[in-house]
C-alpha positions in Angstrom: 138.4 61.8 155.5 137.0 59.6 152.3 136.1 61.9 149.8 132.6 62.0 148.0 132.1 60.2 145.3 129.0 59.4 143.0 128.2 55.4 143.7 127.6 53.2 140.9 124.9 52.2 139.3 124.1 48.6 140.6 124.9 49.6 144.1 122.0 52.2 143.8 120.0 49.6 142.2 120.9 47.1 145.2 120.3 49.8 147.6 116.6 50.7 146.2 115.9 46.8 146.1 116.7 46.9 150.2 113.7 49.6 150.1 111.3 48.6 147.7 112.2 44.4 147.1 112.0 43.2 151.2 110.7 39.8 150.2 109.1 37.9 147.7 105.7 39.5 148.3 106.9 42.9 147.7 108.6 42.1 144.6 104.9 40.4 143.6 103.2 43.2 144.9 105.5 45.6 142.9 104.1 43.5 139.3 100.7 43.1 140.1 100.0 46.6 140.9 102.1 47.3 137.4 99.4 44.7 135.7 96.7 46.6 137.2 98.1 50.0 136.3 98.2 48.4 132.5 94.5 47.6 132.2 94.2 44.6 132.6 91.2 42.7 132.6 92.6 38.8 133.7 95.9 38.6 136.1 97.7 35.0 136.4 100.6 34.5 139.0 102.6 31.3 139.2 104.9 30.7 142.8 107.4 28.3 142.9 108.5 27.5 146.6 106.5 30.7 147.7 108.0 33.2 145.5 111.8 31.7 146.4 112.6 29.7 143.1 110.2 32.0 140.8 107.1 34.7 140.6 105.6 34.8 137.1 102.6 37.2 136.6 100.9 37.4 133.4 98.6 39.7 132.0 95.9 41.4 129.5 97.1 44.8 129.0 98.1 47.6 126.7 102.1 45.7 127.0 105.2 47.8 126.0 107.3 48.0 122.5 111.1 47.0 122.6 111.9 50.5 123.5 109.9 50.9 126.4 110.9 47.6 127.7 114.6 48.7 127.7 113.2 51.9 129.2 111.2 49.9 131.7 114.7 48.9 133.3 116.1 52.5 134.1 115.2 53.7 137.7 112.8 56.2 137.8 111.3 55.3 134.5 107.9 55.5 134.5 104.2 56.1 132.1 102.6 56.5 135.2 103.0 60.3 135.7 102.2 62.0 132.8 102.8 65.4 134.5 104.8 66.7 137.4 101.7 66.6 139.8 102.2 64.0 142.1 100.0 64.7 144.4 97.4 63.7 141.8 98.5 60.3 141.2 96.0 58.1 140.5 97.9 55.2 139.8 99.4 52.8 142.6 103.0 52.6 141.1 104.9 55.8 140.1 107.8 55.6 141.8 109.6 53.8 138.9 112.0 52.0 140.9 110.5 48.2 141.1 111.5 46.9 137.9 115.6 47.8 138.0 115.6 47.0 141.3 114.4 43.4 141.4 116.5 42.8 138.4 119.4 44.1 140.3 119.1 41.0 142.8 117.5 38.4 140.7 117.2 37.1 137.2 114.4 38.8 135.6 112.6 38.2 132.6 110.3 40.4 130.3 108.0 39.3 127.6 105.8 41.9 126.1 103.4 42.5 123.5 100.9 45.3 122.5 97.8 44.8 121.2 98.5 46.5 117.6 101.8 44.6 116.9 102.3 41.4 115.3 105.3 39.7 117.7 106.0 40.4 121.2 109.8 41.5 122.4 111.7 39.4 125.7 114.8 41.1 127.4 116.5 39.3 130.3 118.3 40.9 133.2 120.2 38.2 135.2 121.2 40.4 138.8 121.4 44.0 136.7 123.0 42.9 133.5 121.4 42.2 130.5 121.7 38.3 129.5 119.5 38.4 126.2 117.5 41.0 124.3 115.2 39.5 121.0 111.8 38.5 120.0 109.3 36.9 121.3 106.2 34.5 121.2 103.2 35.3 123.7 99.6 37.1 123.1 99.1 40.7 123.6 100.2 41.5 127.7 102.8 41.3 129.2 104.8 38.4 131.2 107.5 39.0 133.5 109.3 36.1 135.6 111.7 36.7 138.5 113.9 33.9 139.3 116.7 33.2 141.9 115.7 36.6 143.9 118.9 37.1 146.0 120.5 34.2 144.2 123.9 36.4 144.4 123.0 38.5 147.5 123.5 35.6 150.3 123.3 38.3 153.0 119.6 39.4 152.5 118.7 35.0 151.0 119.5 33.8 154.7 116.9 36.5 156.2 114.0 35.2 154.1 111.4 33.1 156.1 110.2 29.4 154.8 108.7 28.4 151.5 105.3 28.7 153.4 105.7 31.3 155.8 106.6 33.6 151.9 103.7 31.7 150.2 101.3 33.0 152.9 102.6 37.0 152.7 102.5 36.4 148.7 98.7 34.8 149.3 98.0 38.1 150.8 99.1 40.5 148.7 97.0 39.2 145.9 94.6 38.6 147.9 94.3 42.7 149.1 95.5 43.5 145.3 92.5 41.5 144.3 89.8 42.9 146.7 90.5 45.9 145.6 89.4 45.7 141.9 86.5 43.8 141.6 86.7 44.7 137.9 89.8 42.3 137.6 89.9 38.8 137.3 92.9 37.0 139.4 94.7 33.6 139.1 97.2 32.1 141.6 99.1 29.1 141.4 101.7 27.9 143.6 103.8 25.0 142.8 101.3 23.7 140.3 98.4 23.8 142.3 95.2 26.6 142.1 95.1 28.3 145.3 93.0 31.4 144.5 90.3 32.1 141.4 88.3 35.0 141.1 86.3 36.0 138.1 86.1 39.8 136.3 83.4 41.9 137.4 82.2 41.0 140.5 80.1 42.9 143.0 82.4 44.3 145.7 80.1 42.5 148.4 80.6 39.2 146.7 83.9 39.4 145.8 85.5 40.3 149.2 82.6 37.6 150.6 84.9 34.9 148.6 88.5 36.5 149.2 88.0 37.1 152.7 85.0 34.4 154.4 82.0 33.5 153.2 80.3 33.6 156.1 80.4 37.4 155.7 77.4 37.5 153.7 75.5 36.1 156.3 77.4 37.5 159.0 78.0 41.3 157.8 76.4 44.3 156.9 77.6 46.3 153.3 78.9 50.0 154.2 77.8 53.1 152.0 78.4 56.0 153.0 79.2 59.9 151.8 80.6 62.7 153.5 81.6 65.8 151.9 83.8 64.8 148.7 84.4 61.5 150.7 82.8 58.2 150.3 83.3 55.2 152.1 82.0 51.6 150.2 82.6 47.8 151.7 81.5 45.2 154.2 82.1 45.2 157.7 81.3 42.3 160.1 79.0 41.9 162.7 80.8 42.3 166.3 79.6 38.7 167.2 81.4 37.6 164.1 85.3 38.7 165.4 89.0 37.1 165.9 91.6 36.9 168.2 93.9 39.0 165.9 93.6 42.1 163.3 95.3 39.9 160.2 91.3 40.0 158.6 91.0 43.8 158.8 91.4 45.4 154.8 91.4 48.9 154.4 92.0 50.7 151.2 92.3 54.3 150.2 91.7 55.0 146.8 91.8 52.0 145.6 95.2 51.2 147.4 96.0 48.6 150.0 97.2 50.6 153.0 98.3 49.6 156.7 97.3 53.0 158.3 97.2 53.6 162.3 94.6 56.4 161.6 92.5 54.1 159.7 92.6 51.2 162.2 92.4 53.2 165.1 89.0 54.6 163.6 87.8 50.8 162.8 88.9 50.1 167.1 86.9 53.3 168.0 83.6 52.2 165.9 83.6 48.9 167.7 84.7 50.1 171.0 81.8 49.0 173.0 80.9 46.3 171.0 83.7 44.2 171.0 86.4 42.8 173.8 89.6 44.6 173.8 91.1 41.7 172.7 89.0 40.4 169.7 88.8 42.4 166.3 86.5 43.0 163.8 86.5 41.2 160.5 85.9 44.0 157.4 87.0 45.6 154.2 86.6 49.1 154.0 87.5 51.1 150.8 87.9 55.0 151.3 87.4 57.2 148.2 89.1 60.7 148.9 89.8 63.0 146.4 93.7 62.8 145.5 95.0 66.2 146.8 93.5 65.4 150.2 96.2 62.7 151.0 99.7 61.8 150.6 100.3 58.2 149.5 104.4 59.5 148.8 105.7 58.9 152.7 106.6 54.9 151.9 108.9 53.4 149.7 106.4 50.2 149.5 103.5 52.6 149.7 101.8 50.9 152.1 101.5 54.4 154.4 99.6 57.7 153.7 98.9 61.0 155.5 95.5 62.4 155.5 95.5 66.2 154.8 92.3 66.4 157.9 92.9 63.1 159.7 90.2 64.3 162.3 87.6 64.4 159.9 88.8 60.9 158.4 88.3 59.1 161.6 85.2 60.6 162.4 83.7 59.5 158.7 84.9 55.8 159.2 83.5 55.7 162.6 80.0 57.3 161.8 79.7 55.4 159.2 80.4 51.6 160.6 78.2 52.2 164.0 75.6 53.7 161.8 75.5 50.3 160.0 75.5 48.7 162.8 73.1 50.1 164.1 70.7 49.7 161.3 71.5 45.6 161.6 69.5 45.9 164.4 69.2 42.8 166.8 70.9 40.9 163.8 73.7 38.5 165.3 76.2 36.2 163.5 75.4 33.0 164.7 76.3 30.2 162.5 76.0 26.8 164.8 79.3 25.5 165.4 79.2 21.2 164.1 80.8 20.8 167.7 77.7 22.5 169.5 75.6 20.2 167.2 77.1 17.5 167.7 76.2 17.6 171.7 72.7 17.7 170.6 73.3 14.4 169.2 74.8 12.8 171.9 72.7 10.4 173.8 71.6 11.1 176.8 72.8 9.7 180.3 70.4 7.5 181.6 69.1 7.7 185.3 70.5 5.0 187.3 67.4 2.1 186.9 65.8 2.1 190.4 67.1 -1.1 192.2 64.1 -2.7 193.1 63.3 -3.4 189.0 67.3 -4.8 188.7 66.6 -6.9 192.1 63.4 -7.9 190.7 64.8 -9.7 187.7 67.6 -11.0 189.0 65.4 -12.9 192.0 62.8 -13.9 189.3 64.9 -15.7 187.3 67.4 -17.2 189.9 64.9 -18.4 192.8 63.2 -21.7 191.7 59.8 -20.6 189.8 57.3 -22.4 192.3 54.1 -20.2 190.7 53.5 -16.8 189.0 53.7 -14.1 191.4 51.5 -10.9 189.4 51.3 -9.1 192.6 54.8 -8.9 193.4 55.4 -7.4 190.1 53.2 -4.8 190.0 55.1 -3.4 193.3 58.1 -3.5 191.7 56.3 -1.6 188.3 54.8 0.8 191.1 58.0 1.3 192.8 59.3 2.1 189.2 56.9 4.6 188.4 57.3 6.5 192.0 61.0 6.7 191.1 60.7 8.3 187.3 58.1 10.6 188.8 60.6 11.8 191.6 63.6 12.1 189.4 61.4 13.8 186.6 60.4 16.2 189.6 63.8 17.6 189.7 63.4 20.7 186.7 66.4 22.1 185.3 64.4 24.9 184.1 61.4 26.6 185.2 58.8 28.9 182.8 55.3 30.1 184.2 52.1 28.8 182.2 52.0 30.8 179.2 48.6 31.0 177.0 48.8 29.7 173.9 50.7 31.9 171.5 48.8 33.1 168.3 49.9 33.5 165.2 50.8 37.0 164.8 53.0 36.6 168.2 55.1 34.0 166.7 55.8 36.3 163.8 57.8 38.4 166.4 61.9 37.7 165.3 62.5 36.3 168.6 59.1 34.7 169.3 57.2 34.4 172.4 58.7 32.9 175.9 58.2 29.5 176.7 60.3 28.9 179.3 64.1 29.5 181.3 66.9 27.4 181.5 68.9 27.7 184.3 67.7 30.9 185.5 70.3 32.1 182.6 68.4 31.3 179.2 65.0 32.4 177.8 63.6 29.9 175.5 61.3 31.5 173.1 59.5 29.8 170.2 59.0 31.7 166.6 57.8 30.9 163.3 60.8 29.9 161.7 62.7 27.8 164.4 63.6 27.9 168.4 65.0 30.9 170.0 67.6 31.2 173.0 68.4 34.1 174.9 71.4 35.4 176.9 69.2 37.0 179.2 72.1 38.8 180.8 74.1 39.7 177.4 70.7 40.9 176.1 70.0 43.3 179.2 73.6 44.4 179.6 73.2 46.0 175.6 69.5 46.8 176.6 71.1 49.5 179.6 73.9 50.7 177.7 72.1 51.8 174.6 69.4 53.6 177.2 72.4 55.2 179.1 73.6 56.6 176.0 70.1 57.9 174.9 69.5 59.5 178.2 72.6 61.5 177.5 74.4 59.4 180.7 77.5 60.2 178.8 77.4 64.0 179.8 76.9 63.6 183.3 79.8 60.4 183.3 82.1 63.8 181.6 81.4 65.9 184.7 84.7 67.0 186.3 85.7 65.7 190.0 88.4 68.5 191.2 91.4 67.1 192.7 92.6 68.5 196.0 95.4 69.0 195.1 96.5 69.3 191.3 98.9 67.2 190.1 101.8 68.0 187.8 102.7 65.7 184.9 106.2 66.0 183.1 106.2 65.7 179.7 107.6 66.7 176.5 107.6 70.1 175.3 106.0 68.9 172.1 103.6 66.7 174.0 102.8 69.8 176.3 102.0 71.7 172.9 99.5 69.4 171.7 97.8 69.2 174.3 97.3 73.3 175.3 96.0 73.3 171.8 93.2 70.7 173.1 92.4 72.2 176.5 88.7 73.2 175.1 88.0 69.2 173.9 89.6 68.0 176.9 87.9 70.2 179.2 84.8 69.2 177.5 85.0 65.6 178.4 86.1 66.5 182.4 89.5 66.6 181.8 90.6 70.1 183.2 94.6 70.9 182.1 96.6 73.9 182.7 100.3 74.5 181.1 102.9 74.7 184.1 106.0 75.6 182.2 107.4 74.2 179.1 107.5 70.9 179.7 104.5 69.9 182.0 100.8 70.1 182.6 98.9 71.0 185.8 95.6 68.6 186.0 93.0 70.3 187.9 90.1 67.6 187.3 89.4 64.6 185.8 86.1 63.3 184.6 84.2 61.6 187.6 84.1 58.1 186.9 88.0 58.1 186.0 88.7 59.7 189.2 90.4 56.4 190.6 92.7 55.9 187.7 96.1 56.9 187.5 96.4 60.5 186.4 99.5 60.9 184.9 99.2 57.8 182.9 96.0 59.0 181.7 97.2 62.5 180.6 100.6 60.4 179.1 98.2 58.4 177.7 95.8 61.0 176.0 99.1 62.8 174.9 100.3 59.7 172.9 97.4 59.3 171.4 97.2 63.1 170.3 100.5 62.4 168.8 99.3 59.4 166.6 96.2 60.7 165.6 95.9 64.2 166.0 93.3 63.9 167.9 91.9 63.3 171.9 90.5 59.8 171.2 91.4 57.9 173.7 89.8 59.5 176.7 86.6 59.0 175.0 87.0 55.4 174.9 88.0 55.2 178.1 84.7 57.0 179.1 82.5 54.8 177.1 84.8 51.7 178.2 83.3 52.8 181.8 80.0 53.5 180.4 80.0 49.7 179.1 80.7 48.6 182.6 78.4 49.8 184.3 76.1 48.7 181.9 77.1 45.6 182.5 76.6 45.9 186.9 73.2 47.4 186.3 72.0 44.6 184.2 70.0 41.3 184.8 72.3 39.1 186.4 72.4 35.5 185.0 70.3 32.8 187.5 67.5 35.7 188.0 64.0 33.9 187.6 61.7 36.0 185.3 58.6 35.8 185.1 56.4 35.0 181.5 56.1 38.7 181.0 59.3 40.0 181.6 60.7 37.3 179.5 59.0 38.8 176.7 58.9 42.2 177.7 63.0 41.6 177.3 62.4 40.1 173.7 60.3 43.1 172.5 63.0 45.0 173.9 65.8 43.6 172.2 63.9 44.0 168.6 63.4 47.8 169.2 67.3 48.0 170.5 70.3 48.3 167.6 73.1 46.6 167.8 71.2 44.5 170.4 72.2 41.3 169.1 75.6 41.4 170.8 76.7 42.4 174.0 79.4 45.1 175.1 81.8 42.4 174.9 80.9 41.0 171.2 79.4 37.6 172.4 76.1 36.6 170.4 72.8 37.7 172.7 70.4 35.3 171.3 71.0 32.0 168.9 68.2 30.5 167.0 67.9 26.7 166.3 65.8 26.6 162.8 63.1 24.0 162.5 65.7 22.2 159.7 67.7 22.2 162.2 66.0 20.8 164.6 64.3 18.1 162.3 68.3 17.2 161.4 68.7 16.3 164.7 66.0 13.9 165.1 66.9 12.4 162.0 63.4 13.5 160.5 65.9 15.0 157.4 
């Protein structure tokens, strides 16, 4: 057998770098976070080939002396802790690792100056030995370049992705970094070209507005919340404004960009019935916790933390959202797409001319004019008009005569009725532009918000016995987690019993999950114990069911209504939250301004 032996010191290096340096983004992550950690108050980072060829960041703060450079380069070297309490960090590096090991696998420069001394000091470390140590030339900061990374480590080089496909995970970090301070101004460059510029000082709103889409100032709604010691700041957006994929979802604790399963499980929870389960909310939501109440030391990268009360977490970050929401009230993201405008514009098919006009013409002016024949035309003119009227007497839509609308009716947000299209779409008219309603998408909200005020969700948790119980094998840990929920579970109508050490007996279900697979529903609720401490799932399974049935006991598109229901549903919708989208996240009403509509006519 080998005996042990102490391993040297580059290998350790090379071995951190595996952890810490993954790719060119983390090594950029790694020295923004340090400029931020420095005070900075401006941040400039310069790509070459997305962080392949070279990473410089530059910045404005306190910048180190000769001696802390060289001390810079040691691992676990740090200013960040003054004390051994690290469960009070406040910081977002501490770990002391990033700078020796990216200068273990690339060439790495270091240019530093503090503010109180008259020249700065430059020490270069070309793949963990030191190629030049002197003074240098640079205003008070600090500048550090990384060149070559994995120049002399071919093995991890070939697993790096493209220039672009590094430039875009580079794009992002600074992007999160930067959404995260407002306080901070941020620069970014790659290959000589500006690709991101945000000022010092922002408002939070505006700031992750420009990082993330504009369209979010329109189309969101700013969280502020407080719990407890726990406050939860940001901008979430409206359910109608969504995408096919979670790459737009930012959370933060403390400050700190984090990729937590608690966290985005919360965020799926809070749009659960207001979103399909395969579109996801756009949002940036900052968490402020006090330090001893979570664990940002379980990831090298520190990209992962633990929550001391994860229960009480989730249920802050989901209060909170659907509480905003809510207060939006019928307000839906709506911005009209130029494609849909566009078909406005388009010109219209004619009718095919009634023949007798065409036939009319062409005999006129062949046959040999022998006299002028003014009764023959006006047939043909007459035949005309009795084929416009017949075509014209073929409606697409239908409304009732309405009386004429006064003025305080047209101050309603969704106007008065004027007519349906389609037995689909209301058409109301307001004071600022023209209104059209999803008649169907507006009832299906309309039911499911009454359902949950008439407490429908206790009677849908009644239990359904099963005749005969059935046993579900699982593990003994699973089996443990569980027993200790029997109480919650029972409470939604999902009656468990422990049979042995490694399975459950399920007496009862809740009644409108009575067809579902029960063992994959108690797998299922297990899992998700394990993940997040909590029985989450069965309740948005329930209120998954509760949104279907919503959705069968609503006004079915091609329904005529009447001039009074029609607005009897608008009135509705303005006294409903959340009512401008339905359980699904598709817009319930769109509004065509009167600019708009002027545009279109060419009147602007």
């Amino acid at each position: 057998m080998p005996t042990i032996r102490r391993l040297p010191e580059h290998l350790v290096n090379r071995i951190a770098a595996g952890e810490v340096v993954e790719r060119p983004a983390s090594a950029l992550k790694e020295l923004v976070e340090n400029a931020i950690d420095a005070g900075s108050t401006q941040i400039t980072v310069r790509l070459a080939s997305g962080g392949l060829d070279m990473i410089e960041v530059t910045d404005d703060g306190c910048g180190m002396r000769p001696d802390e450079i060289a001390l810079a380069l040691e691992r676990h070297a740090t200013s960040k802790l003054p004390d051994e309490a690290i469960e009070l960090v406040a910081t977002l590096g501490f770990r002391g690792e990033a700078l020796p090991s990216i200068g273990s696998v690339a060439r790495l420069t270091i240019e530093s100056r503090p503010h109180d001394a008259a020249e700065g000091w430059k020490r270069v470390v070309d793949h963990g030995i030191v190629a030049a140590d002197g003074p240098a030339a640079l205003p008070p900061g600090t500048r550090i370049r990384v060149e070559d990374l994995f120049g002399k480590v071919p093995a991890r080089r070939k697993f790096l992705r493209s220039p672009r496909s590094e430039y875009a995970a580079c794009q992002d970090v600074v992007r999160r970094l930067a959404m995260a301070r407002p306080d901070v101004g941020f620069t970014m460059e790659h290959d000589g070209r500006r690709a991101l510029s945000v000022q010092p000082r922002e408002e939070l709103a505006a700031r992750v507005g420009r990082l993330i889409a504009r369209e979010l100032a329109e189309d969101g709604v700013v969280i502020e919340a407080e719990r407890g010691t726990a406050r939860l700041t940001g901008v979430a957006g409206l359910p109608t404004y969504n995408r096919g994929v979670a790459d737009h979802q930012y959370l933060f604790v403390n400050g700190r960009p984090v990729r937590d399963k608690l966290l985005v499980g919360a965020v799926r929870g809070a749009y659960s019935d207001m979103l399909a389960r395969d579109r996801h909310a756009v949002l940036a939501l900052f968490l402020d916790i006090p330090p001893e109440e979570v664990d940002v030391n379980v990831h090298p990268a520190k990209t992962e933390v633990r929550f001391r009360d994860p229960a009480f977490v989730r249920g802050f970050l989901v209060g909170a959202l659907r509480h905003a929401l809510e207060a939006a009230g019928q307000k839906s993201a709506q911005p009209p797409q130029a494609s849909a405008m566009g078909m406005w514009q388009v010109e219209p098919l004619a009718p095919p001319p009634a023949p007798s006009i065409g036939s009319l013409f062409a005999r006129e002016y062949s046959a040999p004019r022998t006299g002028y024949q003014p009764s023959r035309l006006s047939e043909e003119s007459a035949a005309w008009r009795s084929y416009e009227a017949e075509v014209m007497a073929q409606p697409a839509a239908r409304a009732e005569a309405a009386q004429e609308a006064s003025e305080e009716a047209l101050r309603y947000p969704l106007g008065v009725a004027r007519g349906q299209v389609a037995g689909t779409y209301i058409v109301a008219e307001a004071e600022d532009g023209l209104v059209i309603v999803d008649q169907h998408a507006a009832h299906e909200r309309l039911v499911l918000e009454k359902l949950k005020a008439a407490g429908a969700e206790a009677a849908m948790n009644r239990s359904q016995a099963l005749l005969l119980p059935e046993v579900v094998e699982l593990e003994e840990v699973a089996c443990d987690a569980l027993e200790d929920k029997l109480g919650d579970l029972a409470r939604h109508g999902l009656v468990l019993e422990r049979f042995g050490p490694a399975a459950m007996l399920v007496r009862a279900v809740p009644s409108v999950l009575s067809k579902s697979d029960v063992s994959a529903l108690v797998r299922d609720v297990a899992d998700d114990l394990a993940r997040n401490g909590d029985a989450l799932l069965l309740g948005e399974k329930l209120d998954l069911v509760l949104a279907t049935m919503a959705c069968h006991g609503s006004v079915r598109a091609g329904r005529m209504l009447s001039v009074a229901e029609m607005n009897a549903l608008l009135r509705e919708m303005e006294r409903t939250p959340r009512s401008g989208q339905c359980n699904h996240g598709r817009p319930t009403w769109v509004k065509l301004a009167h600019g708009d509509i002027e545009k279109l006519f060419g009147r602007k």
